[in-house]
N, C-alpha and C positions, 0 to 999 in steps of 0.2 A: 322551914316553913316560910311559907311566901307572904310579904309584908307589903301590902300597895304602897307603892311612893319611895322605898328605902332604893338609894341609888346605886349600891351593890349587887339588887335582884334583878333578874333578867326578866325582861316585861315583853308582853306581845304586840308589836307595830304591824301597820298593813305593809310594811316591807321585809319584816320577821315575825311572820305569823307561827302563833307556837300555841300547842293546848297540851295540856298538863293528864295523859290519857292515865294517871296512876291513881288519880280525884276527880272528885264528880264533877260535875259539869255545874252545880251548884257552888263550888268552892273560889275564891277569891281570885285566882290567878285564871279559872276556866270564865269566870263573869267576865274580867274583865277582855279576857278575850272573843268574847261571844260581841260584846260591847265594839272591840274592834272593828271584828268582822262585818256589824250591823249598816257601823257607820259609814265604813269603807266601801260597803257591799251599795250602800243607796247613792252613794256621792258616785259611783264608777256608772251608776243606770242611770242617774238622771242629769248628771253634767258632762259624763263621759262617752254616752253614748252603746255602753252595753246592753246588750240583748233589744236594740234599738227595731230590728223584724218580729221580737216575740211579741211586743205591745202590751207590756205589765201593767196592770190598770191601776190607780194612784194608789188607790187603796190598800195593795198590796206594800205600795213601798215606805210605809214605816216602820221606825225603831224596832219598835213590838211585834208589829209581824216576821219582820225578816232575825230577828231575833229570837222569838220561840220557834220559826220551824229550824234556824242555827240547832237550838236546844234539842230539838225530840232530833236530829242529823247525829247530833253527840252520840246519842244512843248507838246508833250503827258504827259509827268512828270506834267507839269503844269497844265493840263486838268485835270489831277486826281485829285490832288492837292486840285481844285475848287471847282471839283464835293466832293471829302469825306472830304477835311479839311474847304475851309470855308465856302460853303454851306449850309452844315450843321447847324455852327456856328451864322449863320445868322436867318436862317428858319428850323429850321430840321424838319419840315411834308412837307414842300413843297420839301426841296433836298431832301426828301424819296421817295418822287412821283415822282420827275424828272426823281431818277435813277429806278426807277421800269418803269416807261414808257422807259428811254433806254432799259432796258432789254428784256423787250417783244419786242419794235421792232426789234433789235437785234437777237432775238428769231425767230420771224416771217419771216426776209430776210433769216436765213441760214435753214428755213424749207423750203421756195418756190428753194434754191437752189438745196437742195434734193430732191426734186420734181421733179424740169426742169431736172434734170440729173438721174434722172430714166427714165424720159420719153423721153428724148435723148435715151439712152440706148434701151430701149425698142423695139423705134422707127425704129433707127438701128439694131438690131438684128430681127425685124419681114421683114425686107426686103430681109433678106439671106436665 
């Protein structure tokens, strides 16, 4: 178990960024890395010049914001997480089939999108 502060446990720096994808994103060692990443992430935007053409408005660059959307990120981190690391590890013909069925449906939604939006297009333009 992970103890803040004990100098045997390995902690997460912005030069060894590390998240603990076994535990929630609530747990001691994912805070404090979320915490990392927060602080890292605004000191690299506003003294170092990152995303200096996106024009991030100030509002955006505090603690709490670059922090909670850190958090709902965990979300998808973990997702992946599942599906390639221990999925696999569990079954890997069945996680091989899982992700090839995400991928064609996947596949499938953004060809009916291309689809619907030609035939938008189309639709519109044969009425002028």
């Amino acid at each position: 178990m992970y103890k803040q502060g004990l100098p045997h446990c390995r902690r997460p720096t912005s030069m060894e960024f590390i998240l603990d994808c076994s535990h929630d994103r609530n747990s001691l060692f994912n805070q404090e890395a979320i915490s990392v990443f927060a602080e890292d992430f605004i000191d690299k935007v506003k003294n170092h010049g990152w995303y200096r053409t996106s024009c991030i408005p100030e509002r955006y660059k505090t603690f709490e914001i670059v922090s909670e959307a850190f958090k709902a990120h965990f979300v998808y981190i973990k997702t992946r997480y599942r599906e390639l690391v221990v999925a696999p590890s569990k079954d890997p013909i069945q996680a091989k089939q899982k992700l090839k069925l995400k991928l064609q449906k996947s596949s499938r939604g953004s060809r009916k999108v291309r689809v619907r939006a030609v035939h938008i297009y189309s639709t519109l333009h044969s009425l002028t």
